[in-house]
FIBADREN-971584 format. One record per residue (C-alpha): residue number from 1; x, y, z. Coordinates in nm, 4 decimals. Each point is the difference from the previous one (the first is absolute). Layout:
<recs>
   kolza          X          Y          Z
     NUM          X          Y          Z
...
</recs>
This chain:
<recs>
   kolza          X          Y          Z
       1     9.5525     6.2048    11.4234
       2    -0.0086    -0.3753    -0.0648
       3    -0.2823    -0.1593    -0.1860
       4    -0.2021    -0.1518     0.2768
       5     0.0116     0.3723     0.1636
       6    -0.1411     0.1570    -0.3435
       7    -0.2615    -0.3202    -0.0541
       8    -0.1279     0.0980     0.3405
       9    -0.0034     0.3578    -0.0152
      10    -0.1779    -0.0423    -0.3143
      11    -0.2706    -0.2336     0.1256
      12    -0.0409     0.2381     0.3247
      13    -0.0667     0.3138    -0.2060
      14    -0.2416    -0.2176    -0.1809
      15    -0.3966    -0.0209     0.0258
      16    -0.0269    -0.3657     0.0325
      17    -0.3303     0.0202     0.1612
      18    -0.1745     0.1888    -0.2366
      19     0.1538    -0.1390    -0.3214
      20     0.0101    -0.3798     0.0833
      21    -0.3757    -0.0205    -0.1245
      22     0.0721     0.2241    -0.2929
      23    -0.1552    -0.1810    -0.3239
      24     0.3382     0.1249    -0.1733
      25     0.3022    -0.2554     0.0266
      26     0.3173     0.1666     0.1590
      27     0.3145    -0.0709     0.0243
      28     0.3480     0.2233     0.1457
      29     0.3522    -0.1141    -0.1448
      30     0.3144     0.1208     0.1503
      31     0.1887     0.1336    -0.2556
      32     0.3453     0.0454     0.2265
      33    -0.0105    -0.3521     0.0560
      34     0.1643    -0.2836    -0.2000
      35    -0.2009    -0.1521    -0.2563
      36    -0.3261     0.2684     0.0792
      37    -0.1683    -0.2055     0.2379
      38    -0.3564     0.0675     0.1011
      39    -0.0627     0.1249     0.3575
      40    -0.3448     0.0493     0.0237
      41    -0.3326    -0.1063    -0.1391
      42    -0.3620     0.0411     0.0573
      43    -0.2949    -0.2545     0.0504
      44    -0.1376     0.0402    -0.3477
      45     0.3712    -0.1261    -0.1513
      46     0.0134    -0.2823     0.2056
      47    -0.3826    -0.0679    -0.0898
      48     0.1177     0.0224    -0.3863
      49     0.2771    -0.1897    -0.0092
      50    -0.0832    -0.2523     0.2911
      51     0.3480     0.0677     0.1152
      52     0.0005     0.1065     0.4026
      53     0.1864     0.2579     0.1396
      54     0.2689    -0.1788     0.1561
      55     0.0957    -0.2103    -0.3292
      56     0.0338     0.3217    -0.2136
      57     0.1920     0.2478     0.2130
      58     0.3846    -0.0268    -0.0272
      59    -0.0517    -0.1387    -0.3778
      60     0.0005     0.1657    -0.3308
      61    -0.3427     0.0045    -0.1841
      62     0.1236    -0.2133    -0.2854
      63    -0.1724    -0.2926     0.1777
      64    -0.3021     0.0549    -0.1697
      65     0.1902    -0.0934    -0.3024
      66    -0.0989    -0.2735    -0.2062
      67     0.0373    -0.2492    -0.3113
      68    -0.2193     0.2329    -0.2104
      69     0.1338     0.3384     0.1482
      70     0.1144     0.2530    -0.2934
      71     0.3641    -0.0096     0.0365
      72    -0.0124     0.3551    -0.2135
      73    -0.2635     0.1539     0.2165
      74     0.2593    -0.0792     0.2993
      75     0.3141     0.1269    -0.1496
      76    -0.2493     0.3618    -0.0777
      77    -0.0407     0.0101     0.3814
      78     0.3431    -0.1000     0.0800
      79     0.1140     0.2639    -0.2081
      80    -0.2479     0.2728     0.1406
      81     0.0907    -0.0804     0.3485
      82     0.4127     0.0179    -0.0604
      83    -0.0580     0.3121    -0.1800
      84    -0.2458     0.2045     0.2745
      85    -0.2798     0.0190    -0.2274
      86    -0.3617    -0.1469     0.1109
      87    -0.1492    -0.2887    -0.1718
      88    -0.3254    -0.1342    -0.1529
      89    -0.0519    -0.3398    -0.1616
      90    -0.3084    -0.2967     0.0072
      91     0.2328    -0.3301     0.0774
      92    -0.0739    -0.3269     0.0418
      93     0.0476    -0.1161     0.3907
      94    -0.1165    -0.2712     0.1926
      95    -0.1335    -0.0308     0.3839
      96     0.1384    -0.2825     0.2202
      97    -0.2454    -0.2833    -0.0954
      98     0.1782     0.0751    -0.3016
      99    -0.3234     0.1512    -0.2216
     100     0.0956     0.2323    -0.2528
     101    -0.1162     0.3766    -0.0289
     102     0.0552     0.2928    -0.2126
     103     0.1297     0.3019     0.2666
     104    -0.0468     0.3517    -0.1087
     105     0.2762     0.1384     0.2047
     106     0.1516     0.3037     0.0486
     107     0.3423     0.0722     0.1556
     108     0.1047     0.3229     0.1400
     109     0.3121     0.1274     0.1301
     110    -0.0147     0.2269     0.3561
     111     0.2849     0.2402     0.0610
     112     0.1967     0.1512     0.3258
     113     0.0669     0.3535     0.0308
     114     0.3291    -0.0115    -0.1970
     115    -0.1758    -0.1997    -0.3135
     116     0.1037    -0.3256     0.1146
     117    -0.2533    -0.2827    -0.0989
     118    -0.0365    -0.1890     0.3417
     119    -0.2894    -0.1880    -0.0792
     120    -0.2976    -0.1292    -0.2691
     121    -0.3532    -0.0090     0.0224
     122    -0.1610    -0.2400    -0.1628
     123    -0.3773    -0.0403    -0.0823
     124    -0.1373    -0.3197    -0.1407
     125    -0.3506    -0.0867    -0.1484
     126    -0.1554    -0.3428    -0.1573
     127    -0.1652     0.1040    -0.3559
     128     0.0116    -0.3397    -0.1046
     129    -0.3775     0.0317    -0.0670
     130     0.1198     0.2838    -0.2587
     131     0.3442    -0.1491    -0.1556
     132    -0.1251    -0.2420    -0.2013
     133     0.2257    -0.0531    -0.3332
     134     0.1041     0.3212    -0.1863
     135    -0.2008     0.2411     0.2757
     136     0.3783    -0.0680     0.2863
     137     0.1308     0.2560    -0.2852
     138    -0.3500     0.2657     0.0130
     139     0.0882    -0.0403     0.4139
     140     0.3551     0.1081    -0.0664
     141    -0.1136     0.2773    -0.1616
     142    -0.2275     0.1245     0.1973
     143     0.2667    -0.0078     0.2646
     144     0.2346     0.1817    -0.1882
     145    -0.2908     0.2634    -0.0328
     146    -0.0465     0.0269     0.3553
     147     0.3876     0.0747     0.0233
     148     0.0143     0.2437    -0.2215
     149    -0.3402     0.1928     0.1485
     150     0.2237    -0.0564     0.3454
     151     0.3361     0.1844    -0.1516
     152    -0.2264     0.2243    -0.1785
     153    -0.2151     0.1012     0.3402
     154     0.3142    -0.0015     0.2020
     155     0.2244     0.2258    -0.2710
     156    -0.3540     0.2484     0.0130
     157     0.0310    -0.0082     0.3952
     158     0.3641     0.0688     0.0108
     159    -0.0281     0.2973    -0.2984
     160    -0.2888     0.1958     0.1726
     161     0.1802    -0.0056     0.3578
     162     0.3232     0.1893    -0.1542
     163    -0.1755     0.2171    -0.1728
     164    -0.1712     0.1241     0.3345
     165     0.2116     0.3087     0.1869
     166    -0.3141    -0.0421     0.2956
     167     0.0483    -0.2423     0.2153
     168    -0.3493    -0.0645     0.0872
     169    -0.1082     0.0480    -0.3613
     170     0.2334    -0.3087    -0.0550
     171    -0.2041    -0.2121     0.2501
     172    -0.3051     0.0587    -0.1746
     173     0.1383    -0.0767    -0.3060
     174     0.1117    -0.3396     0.1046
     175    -0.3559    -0.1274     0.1244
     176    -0.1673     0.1811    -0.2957
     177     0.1784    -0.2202    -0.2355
     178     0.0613    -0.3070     0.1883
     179    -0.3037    -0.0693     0.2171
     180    -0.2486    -0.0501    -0.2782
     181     0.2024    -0.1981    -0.2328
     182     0.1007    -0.2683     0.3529
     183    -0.2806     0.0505     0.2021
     184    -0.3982     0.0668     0.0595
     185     0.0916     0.3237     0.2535
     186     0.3161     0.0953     0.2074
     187     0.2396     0.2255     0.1293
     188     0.3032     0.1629     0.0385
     189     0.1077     0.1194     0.3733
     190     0.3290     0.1293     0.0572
     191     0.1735     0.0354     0.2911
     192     0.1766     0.3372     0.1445
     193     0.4364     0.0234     0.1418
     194    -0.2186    -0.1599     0.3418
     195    -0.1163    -0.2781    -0.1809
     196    -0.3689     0.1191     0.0506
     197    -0.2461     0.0281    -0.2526
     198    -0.0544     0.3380    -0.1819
     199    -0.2343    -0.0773    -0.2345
     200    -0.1883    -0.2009    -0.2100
     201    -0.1225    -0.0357    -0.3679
     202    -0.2901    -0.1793    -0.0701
     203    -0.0860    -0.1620    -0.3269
     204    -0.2457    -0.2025    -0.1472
     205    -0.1151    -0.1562    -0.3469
     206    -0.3681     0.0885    -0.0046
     207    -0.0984     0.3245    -0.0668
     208    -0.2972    -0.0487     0.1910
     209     0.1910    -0.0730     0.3616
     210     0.2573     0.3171    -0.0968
     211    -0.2213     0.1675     0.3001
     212     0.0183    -0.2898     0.2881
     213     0.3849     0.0160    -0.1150
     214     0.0096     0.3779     0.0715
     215    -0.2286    -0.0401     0.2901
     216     0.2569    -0.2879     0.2308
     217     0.3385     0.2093    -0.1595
     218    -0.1076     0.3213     0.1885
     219    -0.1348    -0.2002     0.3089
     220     0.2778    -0.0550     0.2627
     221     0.2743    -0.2172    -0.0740
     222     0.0926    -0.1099     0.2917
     223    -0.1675    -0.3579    -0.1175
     224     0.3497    -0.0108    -0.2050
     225     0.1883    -0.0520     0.3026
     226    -0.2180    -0.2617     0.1715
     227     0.0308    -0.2625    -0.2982
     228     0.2561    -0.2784     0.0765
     229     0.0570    -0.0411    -0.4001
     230     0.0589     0.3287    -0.0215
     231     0.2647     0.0323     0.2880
     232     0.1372    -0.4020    -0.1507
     233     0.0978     0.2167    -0.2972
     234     0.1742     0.3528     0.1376
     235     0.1937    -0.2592     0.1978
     236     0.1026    -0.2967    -0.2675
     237     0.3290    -0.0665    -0.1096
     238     0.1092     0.0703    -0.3788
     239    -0.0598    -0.3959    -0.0359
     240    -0.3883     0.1103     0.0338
     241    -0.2644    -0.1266    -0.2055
     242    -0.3583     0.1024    -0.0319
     243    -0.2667    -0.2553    -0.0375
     244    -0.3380     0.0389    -0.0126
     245    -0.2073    -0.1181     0.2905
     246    -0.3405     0.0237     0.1155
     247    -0.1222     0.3169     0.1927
     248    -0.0825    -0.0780     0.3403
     249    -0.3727     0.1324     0.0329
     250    -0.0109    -0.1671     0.3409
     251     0.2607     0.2485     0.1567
     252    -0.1005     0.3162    -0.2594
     253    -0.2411     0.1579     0.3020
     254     0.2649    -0.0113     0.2800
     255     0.2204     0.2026    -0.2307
     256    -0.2208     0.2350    -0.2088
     257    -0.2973     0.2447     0.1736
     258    -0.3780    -0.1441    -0.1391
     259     0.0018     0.2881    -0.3084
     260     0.3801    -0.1241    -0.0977
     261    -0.1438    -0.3581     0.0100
     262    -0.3169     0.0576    -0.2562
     263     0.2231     0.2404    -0.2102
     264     0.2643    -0.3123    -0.0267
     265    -0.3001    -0.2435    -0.0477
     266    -0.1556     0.1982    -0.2911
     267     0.3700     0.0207    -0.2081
     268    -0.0005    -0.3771     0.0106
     269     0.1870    -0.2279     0.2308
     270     0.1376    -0.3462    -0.1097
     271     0.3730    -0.0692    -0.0680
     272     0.2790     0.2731     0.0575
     273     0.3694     0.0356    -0.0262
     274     0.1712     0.2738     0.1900
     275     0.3598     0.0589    -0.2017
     276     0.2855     0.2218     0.1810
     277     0.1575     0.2909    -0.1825
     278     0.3539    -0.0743     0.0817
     279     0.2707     0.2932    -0.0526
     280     0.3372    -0.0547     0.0407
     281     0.0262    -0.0625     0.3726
     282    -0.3764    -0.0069     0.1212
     283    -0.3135    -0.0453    -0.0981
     284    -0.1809     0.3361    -0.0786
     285    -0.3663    -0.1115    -0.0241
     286    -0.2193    -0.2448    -0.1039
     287    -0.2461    -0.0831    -0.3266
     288    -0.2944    -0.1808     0.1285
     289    -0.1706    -0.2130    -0.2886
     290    -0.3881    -0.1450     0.0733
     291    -0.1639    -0.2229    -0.2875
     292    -0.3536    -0.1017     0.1052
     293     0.0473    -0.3041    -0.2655
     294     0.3334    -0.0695     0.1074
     295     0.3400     0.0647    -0.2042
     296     0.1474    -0.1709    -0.3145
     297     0.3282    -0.1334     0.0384
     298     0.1616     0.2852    -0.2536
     299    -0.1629     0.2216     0.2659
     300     0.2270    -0.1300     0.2905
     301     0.3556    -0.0197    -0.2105
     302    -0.0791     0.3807    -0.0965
     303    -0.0551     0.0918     0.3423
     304     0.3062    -0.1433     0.1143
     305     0.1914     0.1820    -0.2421
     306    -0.1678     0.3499     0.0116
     307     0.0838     0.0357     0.3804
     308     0.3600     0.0119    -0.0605
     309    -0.0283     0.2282    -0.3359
     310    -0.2508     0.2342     0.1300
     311     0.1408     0.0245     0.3787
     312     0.3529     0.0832    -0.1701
     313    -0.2036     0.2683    -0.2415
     314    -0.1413     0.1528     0.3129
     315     0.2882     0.0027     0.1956
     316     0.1817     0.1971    -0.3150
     317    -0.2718     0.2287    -0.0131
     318     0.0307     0.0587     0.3869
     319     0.3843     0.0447    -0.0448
     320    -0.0458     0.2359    -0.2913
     321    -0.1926     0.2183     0.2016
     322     0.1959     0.0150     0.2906
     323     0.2587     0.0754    -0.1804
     324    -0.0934     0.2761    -0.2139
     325    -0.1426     0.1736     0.2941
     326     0.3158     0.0222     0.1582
     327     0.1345     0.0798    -0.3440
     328    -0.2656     0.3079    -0.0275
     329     0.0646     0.0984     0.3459
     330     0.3458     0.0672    -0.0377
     331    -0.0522     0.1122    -0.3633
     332    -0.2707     0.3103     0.1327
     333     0.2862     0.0720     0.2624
     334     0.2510     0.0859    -0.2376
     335    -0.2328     0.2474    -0.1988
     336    -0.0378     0.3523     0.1706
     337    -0.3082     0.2111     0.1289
     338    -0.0691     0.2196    -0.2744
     339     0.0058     0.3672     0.1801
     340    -0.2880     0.2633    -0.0990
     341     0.2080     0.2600    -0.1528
     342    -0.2640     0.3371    -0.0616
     343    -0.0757     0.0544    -0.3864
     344     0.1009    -0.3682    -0.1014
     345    -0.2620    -0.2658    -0.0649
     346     0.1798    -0.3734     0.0502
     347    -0.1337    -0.3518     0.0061
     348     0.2258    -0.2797    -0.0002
     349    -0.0873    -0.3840    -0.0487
     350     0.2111    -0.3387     0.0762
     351    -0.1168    -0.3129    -0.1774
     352     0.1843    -0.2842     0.0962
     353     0.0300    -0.2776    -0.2633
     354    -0.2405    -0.3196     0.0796
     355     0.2645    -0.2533    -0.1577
     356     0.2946     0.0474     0.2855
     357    -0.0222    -0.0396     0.4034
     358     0.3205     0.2246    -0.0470
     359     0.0510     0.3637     0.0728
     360     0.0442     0.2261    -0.3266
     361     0.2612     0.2600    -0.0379
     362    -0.2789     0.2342    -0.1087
     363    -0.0110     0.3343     0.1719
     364    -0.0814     0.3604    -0.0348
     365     0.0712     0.3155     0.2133
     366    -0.1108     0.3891     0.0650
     367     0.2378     0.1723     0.1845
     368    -0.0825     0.4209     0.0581
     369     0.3729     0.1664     0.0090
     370     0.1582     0.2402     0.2160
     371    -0.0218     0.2850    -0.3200
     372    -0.3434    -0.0520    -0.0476
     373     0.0015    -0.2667    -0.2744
     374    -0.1881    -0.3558     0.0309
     375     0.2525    -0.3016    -0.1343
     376    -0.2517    -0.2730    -0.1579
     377     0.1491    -0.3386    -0.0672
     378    -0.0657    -0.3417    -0.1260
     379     0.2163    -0.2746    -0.0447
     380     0.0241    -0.4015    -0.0432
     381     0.2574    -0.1995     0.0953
     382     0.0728    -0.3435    -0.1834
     383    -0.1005    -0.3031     0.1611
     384    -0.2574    -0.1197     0.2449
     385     0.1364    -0.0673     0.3339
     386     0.1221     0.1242     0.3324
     387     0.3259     0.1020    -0.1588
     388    -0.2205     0.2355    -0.2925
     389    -0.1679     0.1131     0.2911
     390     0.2847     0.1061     0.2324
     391     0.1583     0.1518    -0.2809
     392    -0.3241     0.1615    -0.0619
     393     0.0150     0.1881     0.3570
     394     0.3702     0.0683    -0.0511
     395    -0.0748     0.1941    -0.3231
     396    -0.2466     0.2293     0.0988
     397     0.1932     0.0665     0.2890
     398     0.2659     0.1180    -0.2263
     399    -0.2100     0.1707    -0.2733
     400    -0.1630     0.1729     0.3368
     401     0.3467     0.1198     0.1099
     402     0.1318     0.1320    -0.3445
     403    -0.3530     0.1875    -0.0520
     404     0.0063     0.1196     0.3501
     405     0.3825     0.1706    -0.0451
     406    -0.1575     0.1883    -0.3256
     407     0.1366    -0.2233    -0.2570
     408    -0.1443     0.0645    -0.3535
     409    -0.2165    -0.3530    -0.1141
     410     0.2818    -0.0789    -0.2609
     411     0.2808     0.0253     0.2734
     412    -0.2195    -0.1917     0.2715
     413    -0.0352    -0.3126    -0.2259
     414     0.3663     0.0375    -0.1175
     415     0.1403    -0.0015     0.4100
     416    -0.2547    -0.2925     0.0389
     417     0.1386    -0.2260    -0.2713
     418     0.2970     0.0652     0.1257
     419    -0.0210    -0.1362     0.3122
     420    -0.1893    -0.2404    -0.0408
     421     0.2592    -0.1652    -0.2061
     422     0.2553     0.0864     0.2156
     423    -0.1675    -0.1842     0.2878
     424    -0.1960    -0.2329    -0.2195
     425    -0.3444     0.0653     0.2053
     426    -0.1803    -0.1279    -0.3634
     427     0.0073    -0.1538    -0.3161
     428    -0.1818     0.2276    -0.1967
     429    -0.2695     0.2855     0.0612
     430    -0.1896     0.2135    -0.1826
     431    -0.1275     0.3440     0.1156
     432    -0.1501     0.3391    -0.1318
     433     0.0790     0.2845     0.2391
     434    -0.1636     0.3759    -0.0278
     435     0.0176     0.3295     0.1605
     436    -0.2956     0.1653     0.0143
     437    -0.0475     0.3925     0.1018
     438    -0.3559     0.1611     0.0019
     439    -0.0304     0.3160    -0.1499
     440    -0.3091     0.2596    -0.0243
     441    -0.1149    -0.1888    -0.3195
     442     0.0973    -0.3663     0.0260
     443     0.3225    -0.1130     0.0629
     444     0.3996    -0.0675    -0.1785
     445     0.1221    -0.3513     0.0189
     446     0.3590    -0.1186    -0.0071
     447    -0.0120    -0.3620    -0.0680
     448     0.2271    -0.3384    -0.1002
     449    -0.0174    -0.3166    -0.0420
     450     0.2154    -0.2984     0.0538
     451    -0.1431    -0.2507    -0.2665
     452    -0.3219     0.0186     0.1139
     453    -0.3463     0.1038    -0.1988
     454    -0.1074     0.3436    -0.0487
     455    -0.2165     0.1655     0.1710
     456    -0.2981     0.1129    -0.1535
     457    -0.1460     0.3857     0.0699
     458    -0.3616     0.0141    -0.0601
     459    -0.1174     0.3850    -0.1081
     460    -0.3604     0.1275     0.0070
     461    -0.1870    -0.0644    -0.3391
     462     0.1645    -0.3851     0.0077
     463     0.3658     0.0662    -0.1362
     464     0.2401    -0.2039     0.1059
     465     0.3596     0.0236    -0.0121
     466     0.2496    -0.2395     0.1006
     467     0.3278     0.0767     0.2266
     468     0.2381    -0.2058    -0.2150
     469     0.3437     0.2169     0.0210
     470     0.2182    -0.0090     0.2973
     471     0.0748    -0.3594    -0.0956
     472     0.3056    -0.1903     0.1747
     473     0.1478    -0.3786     0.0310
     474    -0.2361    -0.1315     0.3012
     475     0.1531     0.0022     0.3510
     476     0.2980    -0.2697     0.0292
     477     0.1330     0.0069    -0.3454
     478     0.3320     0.1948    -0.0881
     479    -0.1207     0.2919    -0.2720
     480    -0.0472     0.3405    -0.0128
     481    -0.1849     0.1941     0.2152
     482    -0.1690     0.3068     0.1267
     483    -0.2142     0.1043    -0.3005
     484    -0.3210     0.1676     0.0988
     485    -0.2885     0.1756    -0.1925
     486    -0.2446     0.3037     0.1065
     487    -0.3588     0.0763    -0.0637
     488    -0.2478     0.2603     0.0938
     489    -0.3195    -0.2056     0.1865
     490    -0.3270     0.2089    -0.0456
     491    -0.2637     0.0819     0.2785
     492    -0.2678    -0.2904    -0.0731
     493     0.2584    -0.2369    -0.1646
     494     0.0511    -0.3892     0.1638
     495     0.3413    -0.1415     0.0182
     496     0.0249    -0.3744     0.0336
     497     0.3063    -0.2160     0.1139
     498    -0.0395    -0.3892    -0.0108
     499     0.2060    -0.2978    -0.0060
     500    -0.0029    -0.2443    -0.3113
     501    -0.2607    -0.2795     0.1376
     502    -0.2918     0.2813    -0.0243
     503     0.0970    -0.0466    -0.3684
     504     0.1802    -0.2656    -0.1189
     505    -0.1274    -0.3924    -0.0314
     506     0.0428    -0.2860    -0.1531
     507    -0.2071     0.0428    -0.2832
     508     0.0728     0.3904    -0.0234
     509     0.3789     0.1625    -0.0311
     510     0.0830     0.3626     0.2057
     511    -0.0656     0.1551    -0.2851
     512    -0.3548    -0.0929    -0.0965
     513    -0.0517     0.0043     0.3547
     514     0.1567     0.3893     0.0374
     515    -0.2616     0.0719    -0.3057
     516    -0.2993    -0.1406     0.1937
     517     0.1115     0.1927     0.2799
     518    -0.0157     0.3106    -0.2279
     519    -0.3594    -0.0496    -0.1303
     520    -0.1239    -0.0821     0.3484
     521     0.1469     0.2918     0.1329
     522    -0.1783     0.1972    -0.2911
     523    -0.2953    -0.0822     0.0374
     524    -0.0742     0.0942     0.3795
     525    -0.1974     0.2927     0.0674
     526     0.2108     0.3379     0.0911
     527    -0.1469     0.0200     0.2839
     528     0.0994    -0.3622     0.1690
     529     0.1988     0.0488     0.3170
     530     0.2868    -0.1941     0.0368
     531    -0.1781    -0.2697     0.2002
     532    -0.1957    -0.0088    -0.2945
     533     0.2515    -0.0578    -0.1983
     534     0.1739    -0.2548     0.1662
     535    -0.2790    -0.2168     0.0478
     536    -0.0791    -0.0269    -0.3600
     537     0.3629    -0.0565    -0.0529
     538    -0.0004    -0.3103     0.2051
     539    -0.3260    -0.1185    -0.1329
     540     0.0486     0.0740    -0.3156
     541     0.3419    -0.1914     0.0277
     542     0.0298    -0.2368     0.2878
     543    -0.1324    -0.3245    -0.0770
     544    -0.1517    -0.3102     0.2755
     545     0.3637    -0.1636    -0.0829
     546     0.2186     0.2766    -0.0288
     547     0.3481    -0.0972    -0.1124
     548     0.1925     0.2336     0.1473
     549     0.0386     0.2692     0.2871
     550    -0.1521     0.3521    -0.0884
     551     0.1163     0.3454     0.1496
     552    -0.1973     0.2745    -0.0993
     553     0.0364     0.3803     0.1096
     554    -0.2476     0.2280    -0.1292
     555     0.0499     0.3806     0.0615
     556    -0.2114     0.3309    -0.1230
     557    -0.0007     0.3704     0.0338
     558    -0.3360     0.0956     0.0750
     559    -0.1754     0.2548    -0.2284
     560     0.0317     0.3807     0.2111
     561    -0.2940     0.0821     0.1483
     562    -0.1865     0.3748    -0.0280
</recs>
């Protein structure tokens, strides 16, 4: 694109109606051309500086350099500019009858979708009336103030959105925290895959109108589509900047019904600014700003940066979902029905990890057997991708086929690891496999385990006994196999197989974890079904951001009945 195409398309996207009376002096800089000429300016720069339109554009703004201009204060924004950063200074300038003025300016860099700085935004104000003598150095600290507030508001934006696994709650978020530090009242509308409006969130500063705000969000929003801001901003280019501008109360009734109108009048009307949220390819939605005393200049530059940041943050949070969905989908497809076998009580639970948009290796299995016996299985597979997962599938296939030809649970993880490093389906896996028969007065368990934690067997009164023989190399690496371990199961008791994220963390190792496990186990009632029991489990041990993916089997032998 060559720079008279990007000076135009900038200027087109612009407002220039509604800002050229703006009391706040403008200017646009195009930062892809040589020597960062300005492009654009409003009515209240040229009023300023006395310079007209036509004798600025195509120039760098150094002409409002003078004799008594701070060389230093120059070279600070020379620097700031070269190195992407925005900057804040009070420096001497001079209009074009040649009068001196102290300019409180603030310089801002605007971004493309791929990070590159195609532009700068520059607002200018006179405070000579408040520069006298040592006060040019109070002025350049209150703008360095306002620029930290700015980073600091911005960094508080961006932090909340990612921490958000709700789309919607990450909407609300953004005009909780950034209407009423910008604005009197505004919103946040986004758009749906059609580009039409799904919803909006309505905020506003004064406790008092929280109501009225409440009152015109659940009204119709088809008002949203009618406003030619609005539809100036779903359409701009990435060289788009929001100014403020006055609200049109003239043309307010052919868009809005009469209770929209008094709802809009009561929040306050005056200035507004209506900022798109630009993702990577599109813009997603808009934040609407309204300030019934009109907006500081800080107000704009933060604007103009929090569209890009929080559009991105959305977009991300859109993505995330989307993809774990599809993740979860595929994930619950891999995991079997659980049968209802007569005499066995089982609950089983899959939490996937909140950290990863990737499927887990996680799984777990109950598989009745042509003698009579129920194989009961759970196993992780290292890594989280579609590779862990397909390996996954492929491994309870085999452990299925093994337990399915009779194969004791110390020979069917010993044929497994095996092949599986004879084919190379996976890196590494760990799984415990048992045999379970019923008899008249509980049950006799064959188990084994292929580097993987015990299970734990829960007896009536509260004892608990961990499964920790039948220990093996996990799946994948060369060592010996085939040990296995037996152990008479009670009528009443609870067995429990899980993976290591129900119990392991960062701030707690497998073993502490195993031990928690134990005591929690304890502790429940005899009587707790195995629903019961698995519920606690996962409350008791599955936090908001869990780390990791959790399997967990639970099986019991119901007490006989008279």
């Amino acid at each position: 694109m060559s720079s008279n195409d990007r000076t135009a398309g900038l200027q087109g996207d612009l407002p220039l109606r509604a800002v050229l009376a703006s009391d706040l002096a403008l200017s646009i800089s195009d930062a892809l051309q040589p020597d960062n000429p300005l492009v654009w300016v409003n009515g209240a720069f040229t009023r300023l500086t006395g310079y007209p339109a036509d004798e600025v554009l195509g120039r760098n703004c150094r002409f409002l350099q003078g004799p008594d201009t701070d060389a230093v204060a120059v070279a600070r924004i020379r620097t700031a500019l070269d190195e992407g950063r925005a900057s804040a200074s009070v420096i001497r300038n001079y209009r074009r009858d040649g009068s001196p003025f102290w300019n409180q300016v603030v310089i801002s860099p605007v971004s493309d979708e791929t990070g590159l700085i195609t532009h700068h935004v520059g607002i200018q104000a006179d405070v000579s009336d408040r520069a006298d003598g040592d006060r040019v150095r109070d002025l350049e600290m209150e703008l360095v103030e306002q620029a930290t507030a700015r980073l600091d508001l911005l960094a508080r934006i961006s932090d909340e959105l990612v921490r958000h696994l709700d789309y919607d709650d990450a909407v609300d978020a953004l005009g909780d925290i950034a209407i009423p530090a910008l604005a009197t009242w505004g919103y946040v509308a986004m758009t749906d895959d059609r580009g039409r409006f799904a919803r909006v969130h309505l905020v506003t500063g004064d406790p008092h109108d929280r109501e009225t705000a409440r009152a015109l969000a659940d009204a119709d929003i088809s008002w949203l589509a009618r406003s030619p801001k609005i539809a100036e901003a779903l359409t701009s280019s990435p060289g788009f900047v929001a100014t403020p501008y006055s609200v049109d109360l003239a043309g307010l009734p052919d868009r809005t019904t009469p209770e929209q109108l008094d709802l809009l009048r009561r929040l306050g009307l005056g200035s507004a600014m209506v900022v798109p949220l630009r993702a990577r390819d599109r813009v997603i939605g808009v934040l609407a700003l309204v300030a019934v005393d009109g907006f500081s200049g800080d107000a704009v530059v933060t604007a103009a940066h929090l569209g890009r940041r929080a559009g991105l943050a959305l977009d991300n949070v859109r993505l995330f979902l989307a993809e774990r969905t599809a993740a979860l989908t595929l994930q619950h497809s891999l995991l079997p029905q659980i049968p209802q076998i007569p005499g066995l009580d089982i609950a089983t639970a899959y939490v996937p990890s909140t950290r990863r948009t990737e499927v887990g290796g996680d799984w777990f299995d109950v598989l009745p057997l042509p003698d009579g016996a129920i194989g009961l299985a759970v196993g992780d597979v290292v890594g989280h991708d579609l590779r862990a997962a397909a390996a996954m599938g492929q491994l309870r296939s085999l452990l299925r086929s093994y337990a399915w030809e009779g194969s004791t649970p110390g020979q069917v993880l010993a044929r497994a690891d095996e092949l599986v490093r004879g084919l190379d389906i996976a890196d590494i896996a760990t799984c415990a496999y048992l045999r379970w028969r019923s008899s008249d007065d509980g049950a006799h368990v064959t188990y084994a385990r292929a580097g993987h934690p015990p299970p734990l067997l829960r007896l009536v009164g509260g004892e608990v006994r961990s499964l920790d023989e039948g220990l093996s190399t996990p799946i994948g690496l060369a060592g010996p196999g085939g040990a296995e371990a037996t152990i008479d199961v009670p009528a009443g008791a609870t067995l429990v197989l899980y993976t290591d994220g129900l119990v392991e963390r960062r701030d707690r190792g497998l073993r502490d974890g195993i031990a928690a496990l134990t005591a929690e186990l304890s502790a429940l009632p005899d009587g707790a079904d195995a629903t019961k029991v698995k519920d606690r489990l996962v409350e008791a041990f599955v936090g908001p951001h869990q780390e990791d993916d959790v399997c967990l089997l639970v099986v019991r032998r119901a007490l006989p009945t008279s």
